[in-house]
N, C-alpha and C positions, 0 to 999 in steps of 0.2 A: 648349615649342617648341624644335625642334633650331638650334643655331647653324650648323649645317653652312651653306656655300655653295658650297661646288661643286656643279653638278650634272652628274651624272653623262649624263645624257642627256634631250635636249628633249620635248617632249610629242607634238610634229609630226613628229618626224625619226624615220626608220624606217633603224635602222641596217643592215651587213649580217647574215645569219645562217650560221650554222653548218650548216645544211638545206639549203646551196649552191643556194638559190631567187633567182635572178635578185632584184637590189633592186629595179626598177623594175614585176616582179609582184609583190613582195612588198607594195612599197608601196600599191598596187591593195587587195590581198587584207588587210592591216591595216586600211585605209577601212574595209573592206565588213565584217569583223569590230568593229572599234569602233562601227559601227552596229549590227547584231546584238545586241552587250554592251549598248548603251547604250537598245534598244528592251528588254532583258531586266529591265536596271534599272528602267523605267518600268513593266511589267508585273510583276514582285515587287513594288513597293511598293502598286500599289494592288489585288491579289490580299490582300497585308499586313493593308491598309485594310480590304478586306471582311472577311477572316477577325477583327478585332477588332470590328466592328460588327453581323454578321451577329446576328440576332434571331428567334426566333418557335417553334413548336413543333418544326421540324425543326433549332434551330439546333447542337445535337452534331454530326450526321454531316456540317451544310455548314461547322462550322469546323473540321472533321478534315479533310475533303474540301479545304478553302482552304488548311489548310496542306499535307497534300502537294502540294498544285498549285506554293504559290510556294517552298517547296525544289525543287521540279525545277525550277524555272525558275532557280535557286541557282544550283543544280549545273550548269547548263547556261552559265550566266554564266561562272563560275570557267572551265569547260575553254574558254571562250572566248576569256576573258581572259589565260590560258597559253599559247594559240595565236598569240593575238595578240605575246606577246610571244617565243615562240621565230622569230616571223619577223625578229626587229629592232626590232618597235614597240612602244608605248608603249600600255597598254589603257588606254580613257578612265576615268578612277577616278572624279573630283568630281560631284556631286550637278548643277551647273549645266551641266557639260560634257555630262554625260549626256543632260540633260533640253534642250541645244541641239543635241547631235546627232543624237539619236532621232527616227524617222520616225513614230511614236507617239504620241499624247497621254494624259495622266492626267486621267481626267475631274473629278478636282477634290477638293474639301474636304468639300462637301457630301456627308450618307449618304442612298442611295435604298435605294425598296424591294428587296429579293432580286432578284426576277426583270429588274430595272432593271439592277443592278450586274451579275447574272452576264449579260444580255446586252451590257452596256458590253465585258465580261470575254470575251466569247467575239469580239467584232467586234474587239476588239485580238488576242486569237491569230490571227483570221485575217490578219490584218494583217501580224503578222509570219512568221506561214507563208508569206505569198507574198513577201516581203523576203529571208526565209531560203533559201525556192525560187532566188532568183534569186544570192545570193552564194555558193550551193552551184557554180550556172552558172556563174558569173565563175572561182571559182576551177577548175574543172574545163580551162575554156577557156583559163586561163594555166600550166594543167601541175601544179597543186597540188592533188594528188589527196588527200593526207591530210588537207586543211583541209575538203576537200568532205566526205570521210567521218564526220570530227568531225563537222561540220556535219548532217549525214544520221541520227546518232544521236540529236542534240538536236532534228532535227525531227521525228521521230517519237513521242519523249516529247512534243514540243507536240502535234500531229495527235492523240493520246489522249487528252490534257488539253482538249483543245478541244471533241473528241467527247465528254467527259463534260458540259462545261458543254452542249452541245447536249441531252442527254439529261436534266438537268436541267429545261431551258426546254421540256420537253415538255408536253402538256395531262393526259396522263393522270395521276392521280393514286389514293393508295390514303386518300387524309385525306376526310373527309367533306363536304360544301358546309359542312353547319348548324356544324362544328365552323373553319369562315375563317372566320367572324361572329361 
């Protein structure tokens, strides 16, 4: 553990930035991305979760499947969390901050069946699809078009992600009845 004690800058305090964005939208538009970050965090770990649990005849393609899913949600994190901090602030990092900030829940410990998990999975990207919708809004409306755009990139990679687990939870299938028994 580092001895250091100075800190350089508080967890709350959204300094000014160099992007000459007004501090008081900036501050605004940090909120709304540390929730973002912190709903991303909650949705990697338990996409994580599935992709280590997943089980059954098709389990290859849905644990290759789970892990691109929670790398883009990675990657979408990260450009998050850089945004967040070229405006001044401070992206929420810690495990507990995450999981107090986030407008999302992790359904837990427990492992369910597939169709259980990817529809837990797909009712949280929508979740944050329309969370992202709207801080896309925010920021647009305070003049911070670049964070929208960010924003606009990473929600499209969800909107696809989400559409696959829908396509997933579909009825049609190529497996046979007698061969789920």
């Amino acid at each position: 553990m580092s001895t250091q004690k100075t800190v350089r800058q508080q967890a709350d305090v959204v300094e000014e930035n160099e992007l000459r964005l007004d501090q008081e939208k900036a501050e605004q538009i940090v909120e709304a991305l540390n929730t973002e970050l912190a709903n991303s965090y909650v949705l990697y770990h338990q996409l994580k979760k599935h992709h280590w649990v997943v089980e059954g005849a098709e389990f290859l393609p849905l644990h290759e499947f789970l892990e691109e899913a929670y790398e883009h949600v990675e990657e979408g994190a990260d450009v998050i969390a850089e945004r967040a901090q070229a405006l001044g602030g401070v992206p929420v990092s810690g495990p507990t901050n995450q999981e107090r900030r986030a407008t999302v829940e992790f359904e837990g410990e427990d492992v369910y069946d597939i169709r259980t998990m990817f529809q837990n999975d797909l009712e949280m990207y929508g979740d944050i699809i329309e969370s992202m919708r709207d801080s896309i809004e925010l920021a647009e409306n305070l003049g911070d078009y670049a964070t929208a755009e960010i924003l606009r990139e990473i929600l499209v990679t969800l909107e696809e992600d989400g559409h696959h687990f829908e396509h997933y939870l579909e009825d049609d299938t190529l497996v046979l009845e007698e061969a789920t028994k």
